[in-house]
N, C-alpha and C positions, 0 to 999 in steps of 0.2 A: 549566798544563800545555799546550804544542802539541800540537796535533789536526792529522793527518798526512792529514788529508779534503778532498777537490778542491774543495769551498767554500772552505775555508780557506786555500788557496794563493790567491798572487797571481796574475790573469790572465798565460797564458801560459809559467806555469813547468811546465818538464819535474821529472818525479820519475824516478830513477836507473833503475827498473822502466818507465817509460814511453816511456825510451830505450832499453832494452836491447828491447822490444817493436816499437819505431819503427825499428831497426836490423834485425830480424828480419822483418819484413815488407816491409820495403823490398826485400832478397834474394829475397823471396818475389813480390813484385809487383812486375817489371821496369815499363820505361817502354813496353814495348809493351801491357801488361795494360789491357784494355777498368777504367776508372772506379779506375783505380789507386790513385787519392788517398781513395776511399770505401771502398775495400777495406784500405787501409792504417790508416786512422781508425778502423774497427771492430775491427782487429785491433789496434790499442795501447787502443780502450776510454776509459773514462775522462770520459769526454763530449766526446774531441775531434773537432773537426770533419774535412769534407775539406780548409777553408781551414786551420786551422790547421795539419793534418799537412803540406801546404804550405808553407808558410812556415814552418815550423821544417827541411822538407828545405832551402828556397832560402837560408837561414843557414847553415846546415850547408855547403851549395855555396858559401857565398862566405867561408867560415874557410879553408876547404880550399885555394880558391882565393889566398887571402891568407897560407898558409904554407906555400905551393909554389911562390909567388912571391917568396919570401923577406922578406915585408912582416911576419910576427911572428916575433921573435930568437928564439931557442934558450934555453930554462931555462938558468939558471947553475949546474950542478949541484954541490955541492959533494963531494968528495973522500969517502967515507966505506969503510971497512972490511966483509970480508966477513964478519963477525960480524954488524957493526950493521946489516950489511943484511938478512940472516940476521931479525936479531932485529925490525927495522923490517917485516917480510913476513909475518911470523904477525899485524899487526893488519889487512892486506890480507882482506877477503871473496872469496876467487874459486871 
């Protein structure tokens, strides 16, 4: 059985809760906010650090940066009906 405990993850993975945390604190703590990155860290929890909530924002900055410059293509999305979309959206959690 996987055990969903931060031991058990491999260094450095975000869990879907620790982004949705890291995104919400980031709004919270601009870049003028006195120790932004230790105030951000405590607010996603988890045992992350100031370095890492760091470097996972400087990644983040440079995706962004790299599909605004057109360097990652566009999904090929295939054609599907509004049924199947319909029916594809109730396995959606939102």
């Amino acid at each position: 059985m996987a055990s969903n405990s931060v031991s058990s993850r491999r260094p450095g993975s975000w869990t879907v809760q620790e982004n949705k945390l890291f995104e919400k604190a980031l709004a919270r703590f601009d870049r003028d906010t006195p120790d932004r990155w230790q105030n951000v860290a405590a607010a996603v929890g988890a045992g992350k650090s100031a370095d890492e909530v760091k470097r996972h924002y400087d990644i983040l900055m440079e995706d962004l940066r790299r599909i605004e410059s057109g360097r990652v293509p566009l999904p090929n999305y295939r054609n599907i009906s509004f049924e199947e979309e319909t029916r594809l959206l109730k396995f959606l959690k939102m």
